[in-house]
Backbone as a chain_set.jsonl record, in Angstrom:
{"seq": "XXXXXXXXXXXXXXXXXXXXXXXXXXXXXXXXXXXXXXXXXXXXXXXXXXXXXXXXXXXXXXXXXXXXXXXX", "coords": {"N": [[-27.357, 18.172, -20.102], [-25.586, 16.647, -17.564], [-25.345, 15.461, -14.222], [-23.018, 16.786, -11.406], [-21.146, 14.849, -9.307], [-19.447, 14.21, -6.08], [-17.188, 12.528, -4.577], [-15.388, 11.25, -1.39], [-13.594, 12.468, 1.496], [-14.951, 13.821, 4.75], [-14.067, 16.374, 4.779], [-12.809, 17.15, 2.294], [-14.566, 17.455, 0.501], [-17.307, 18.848, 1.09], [-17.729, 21.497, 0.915], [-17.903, 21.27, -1.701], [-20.825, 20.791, -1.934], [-21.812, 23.387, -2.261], [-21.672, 24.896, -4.482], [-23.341, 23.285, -5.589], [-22.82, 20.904, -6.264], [-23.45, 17.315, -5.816], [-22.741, 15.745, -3.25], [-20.935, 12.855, -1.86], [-20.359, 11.532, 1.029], [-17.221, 9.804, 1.703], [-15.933, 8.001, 4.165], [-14.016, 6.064, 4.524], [-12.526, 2.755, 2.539], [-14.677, 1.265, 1.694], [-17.009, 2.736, 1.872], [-16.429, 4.467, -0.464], [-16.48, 3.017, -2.983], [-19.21, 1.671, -2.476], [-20.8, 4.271, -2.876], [-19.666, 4.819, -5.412], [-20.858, 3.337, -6.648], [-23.679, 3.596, -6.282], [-23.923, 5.943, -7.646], [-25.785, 8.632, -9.302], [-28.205, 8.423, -11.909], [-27.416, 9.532, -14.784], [-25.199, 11.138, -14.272], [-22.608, 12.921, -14.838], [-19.946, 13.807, -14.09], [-17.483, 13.004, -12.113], [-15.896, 13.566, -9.291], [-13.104, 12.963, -7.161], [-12.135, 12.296, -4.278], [-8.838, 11.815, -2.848], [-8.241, 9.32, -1.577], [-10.37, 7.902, -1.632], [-10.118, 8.014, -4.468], [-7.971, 5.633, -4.12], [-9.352, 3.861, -3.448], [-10.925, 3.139, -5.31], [-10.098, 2.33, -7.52], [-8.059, 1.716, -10.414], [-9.73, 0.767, -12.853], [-12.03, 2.141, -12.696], [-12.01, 4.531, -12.147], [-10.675, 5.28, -14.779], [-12.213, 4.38, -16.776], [-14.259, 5.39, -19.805], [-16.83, 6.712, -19.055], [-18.642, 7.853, -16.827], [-16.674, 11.215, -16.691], [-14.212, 11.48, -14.645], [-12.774, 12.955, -12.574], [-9.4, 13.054, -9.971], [-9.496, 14.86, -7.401], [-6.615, 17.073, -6.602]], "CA": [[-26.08, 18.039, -19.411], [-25.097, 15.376, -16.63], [-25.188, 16.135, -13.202], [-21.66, 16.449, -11.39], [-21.028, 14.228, -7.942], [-18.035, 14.265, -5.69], [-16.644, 10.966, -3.759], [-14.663, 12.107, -0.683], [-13.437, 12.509, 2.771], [-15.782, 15.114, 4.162], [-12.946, 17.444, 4.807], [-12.267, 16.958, 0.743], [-15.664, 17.687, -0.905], [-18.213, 19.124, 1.894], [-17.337, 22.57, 0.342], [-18.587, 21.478, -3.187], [-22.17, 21.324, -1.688], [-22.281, 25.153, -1.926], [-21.693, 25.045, -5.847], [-24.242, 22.533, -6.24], [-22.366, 19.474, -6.354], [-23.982, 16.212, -5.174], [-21.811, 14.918, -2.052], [-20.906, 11.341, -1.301], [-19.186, 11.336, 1.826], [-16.961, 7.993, 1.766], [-14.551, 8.416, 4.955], [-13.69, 4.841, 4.409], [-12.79, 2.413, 1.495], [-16.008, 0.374, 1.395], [-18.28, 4.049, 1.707], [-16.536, 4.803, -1.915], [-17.448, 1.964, -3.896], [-20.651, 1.952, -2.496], [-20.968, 5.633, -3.275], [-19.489, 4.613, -7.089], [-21.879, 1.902, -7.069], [-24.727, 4.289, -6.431], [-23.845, 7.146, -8.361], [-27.402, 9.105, -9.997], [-28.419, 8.498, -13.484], [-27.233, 11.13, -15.912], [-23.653, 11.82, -13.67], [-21.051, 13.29, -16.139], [-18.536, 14.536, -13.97], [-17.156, 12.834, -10.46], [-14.972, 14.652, -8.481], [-13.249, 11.833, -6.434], [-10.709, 12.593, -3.449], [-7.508, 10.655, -3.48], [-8.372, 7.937, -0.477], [-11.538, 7.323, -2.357], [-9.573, 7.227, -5.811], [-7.338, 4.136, -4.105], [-10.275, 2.498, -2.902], [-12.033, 2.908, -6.747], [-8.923, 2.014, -8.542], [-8.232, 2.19, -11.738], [-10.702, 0.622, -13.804], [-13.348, 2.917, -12.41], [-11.106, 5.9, -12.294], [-10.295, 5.628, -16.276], [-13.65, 4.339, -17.381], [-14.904, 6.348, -20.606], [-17.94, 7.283, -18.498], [-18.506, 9.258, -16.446], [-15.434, 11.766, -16.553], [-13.312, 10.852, -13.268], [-11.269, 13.837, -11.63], [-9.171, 13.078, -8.726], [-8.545, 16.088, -6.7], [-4.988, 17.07, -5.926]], "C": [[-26.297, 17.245, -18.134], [-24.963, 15.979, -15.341], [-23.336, 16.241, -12.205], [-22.015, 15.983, -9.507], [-19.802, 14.127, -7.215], [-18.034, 12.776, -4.266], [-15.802, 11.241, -3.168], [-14.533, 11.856, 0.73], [-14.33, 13.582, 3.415], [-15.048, 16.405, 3.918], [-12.572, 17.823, 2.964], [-13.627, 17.618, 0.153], [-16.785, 18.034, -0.014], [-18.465, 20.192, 1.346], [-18.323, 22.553, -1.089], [-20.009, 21.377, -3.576], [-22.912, 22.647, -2.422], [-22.379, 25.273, -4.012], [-22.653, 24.053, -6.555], [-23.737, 21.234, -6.242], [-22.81, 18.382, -5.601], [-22.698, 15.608, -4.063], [-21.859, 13.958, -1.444], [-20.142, 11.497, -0.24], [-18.688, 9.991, 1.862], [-15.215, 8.401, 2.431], [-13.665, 7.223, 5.02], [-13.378, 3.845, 3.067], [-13.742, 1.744, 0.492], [-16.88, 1.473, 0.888], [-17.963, 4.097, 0.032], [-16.551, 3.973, -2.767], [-18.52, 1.802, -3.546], [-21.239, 3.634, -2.84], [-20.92, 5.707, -4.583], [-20.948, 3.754, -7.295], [-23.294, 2.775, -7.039], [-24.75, 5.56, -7.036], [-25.353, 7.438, -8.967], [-27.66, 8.68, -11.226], [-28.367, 9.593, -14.034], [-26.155, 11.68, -15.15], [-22.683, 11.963, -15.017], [-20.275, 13.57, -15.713], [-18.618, 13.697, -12.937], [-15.931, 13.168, -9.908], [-14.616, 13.571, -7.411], [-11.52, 11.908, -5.704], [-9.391, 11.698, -3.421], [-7.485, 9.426, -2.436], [-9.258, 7.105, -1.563], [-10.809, 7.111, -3.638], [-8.762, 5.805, -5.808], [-8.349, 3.135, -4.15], [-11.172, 2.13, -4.486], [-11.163, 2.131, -7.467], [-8.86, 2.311, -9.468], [-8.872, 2.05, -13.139], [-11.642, 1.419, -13.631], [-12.702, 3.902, -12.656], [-10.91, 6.603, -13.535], [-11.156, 5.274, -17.559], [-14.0, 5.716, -18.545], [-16.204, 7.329, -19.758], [-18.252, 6.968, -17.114], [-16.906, 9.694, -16.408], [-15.299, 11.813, -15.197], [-12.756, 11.956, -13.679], [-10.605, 13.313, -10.11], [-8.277, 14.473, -8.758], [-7.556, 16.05, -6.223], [-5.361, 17.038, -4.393]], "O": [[-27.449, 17.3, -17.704], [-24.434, 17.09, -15.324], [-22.495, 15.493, -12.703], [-22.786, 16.535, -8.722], [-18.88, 13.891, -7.996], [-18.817, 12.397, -3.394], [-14.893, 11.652, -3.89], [-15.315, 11.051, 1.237], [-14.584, 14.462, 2.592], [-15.326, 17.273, 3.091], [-12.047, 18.893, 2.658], [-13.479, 18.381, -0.801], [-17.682, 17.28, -0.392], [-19.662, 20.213, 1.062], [-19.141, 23.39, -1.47], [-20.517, 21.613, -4.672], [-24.028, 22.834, -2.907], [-23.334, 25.819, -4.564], [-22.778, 23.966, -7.777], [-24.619, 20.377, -6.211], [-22.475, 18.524, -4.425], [-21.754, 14.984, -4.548], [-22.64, 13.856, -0.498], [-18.962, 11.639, -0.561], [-19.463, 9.048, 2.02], [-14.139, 8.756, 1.951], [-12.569, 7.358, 5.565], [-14.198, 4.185, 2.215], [-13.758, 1.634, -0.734], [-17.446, 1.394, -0.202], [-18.87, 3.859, -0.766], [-16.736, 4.608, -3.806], [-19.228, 1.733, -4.551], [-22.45, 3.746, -3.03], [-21.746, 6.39, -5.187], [-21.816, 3.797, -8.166], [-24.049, 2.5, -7.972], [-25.752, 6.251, -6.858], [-26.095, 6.465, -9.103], [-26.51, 8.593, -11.658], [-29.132, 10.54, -13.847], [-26.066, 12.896, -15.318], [-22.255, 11.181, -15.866], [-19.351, 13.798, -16.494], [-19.775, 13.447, -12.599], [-14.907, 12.784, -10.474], [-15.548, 13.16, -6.719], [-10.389, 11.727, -6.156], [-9.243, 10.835, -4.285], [-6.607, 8.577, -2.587], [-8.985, 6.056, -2.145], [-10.829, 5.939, -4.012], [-8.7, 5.015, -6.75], [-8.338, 2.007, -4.644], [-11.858, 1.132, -4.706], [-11.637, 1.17, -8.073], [-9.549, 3.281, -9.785], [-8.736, 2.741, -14.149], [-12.339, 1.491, -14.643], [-12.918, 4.257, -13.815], [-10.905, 7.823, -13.699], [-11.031, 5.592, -18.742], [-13.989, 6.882, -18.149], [-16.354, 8.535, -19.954], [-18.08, 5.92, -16.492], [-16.009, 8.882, -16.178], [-16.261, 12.188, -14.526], [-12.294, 12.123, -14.808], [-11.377, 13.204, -9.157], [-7.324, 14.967, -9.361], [-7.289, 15.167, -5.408], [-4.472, 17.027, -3.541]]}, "num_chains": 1, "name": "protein.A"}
């Protein structure tokens, strides 16, 4: 199984530390494409706040792989 990563404001995904979740902070729109762009090898899940989902758009967002959530 795939590890899971979250792409975020820190206020958004600092929290998902505690459950194990790998944390990109990207308080900006550049941080989260460079944060996509470096994602781990073997990510299956990304957990990706809704600033950071504008700045990914929607080809990255709806990509077969890795499964993309944006948090409400």
């Amino acid at each position: 199984m795939g590890g899971v990563v979250a792409i975020g404001e820190r206020t958004e995904v600092a929290g998902l530390a505690l459950a194990g979740v790998t944390v990109l902070v990207a308080e900006r729109p550049d941080d989260a494409v460079a944060a996509w762009e470096a994602l781990p090898p073997g990510t299956a899940l990304v957990l990706v706040g809704r600033a950071a989902a504008r700045a990914l758009g929607p080809a990255r967002l709806e990509a077969p792989e890795p499964l993309t959530v944006v948090l409400p």
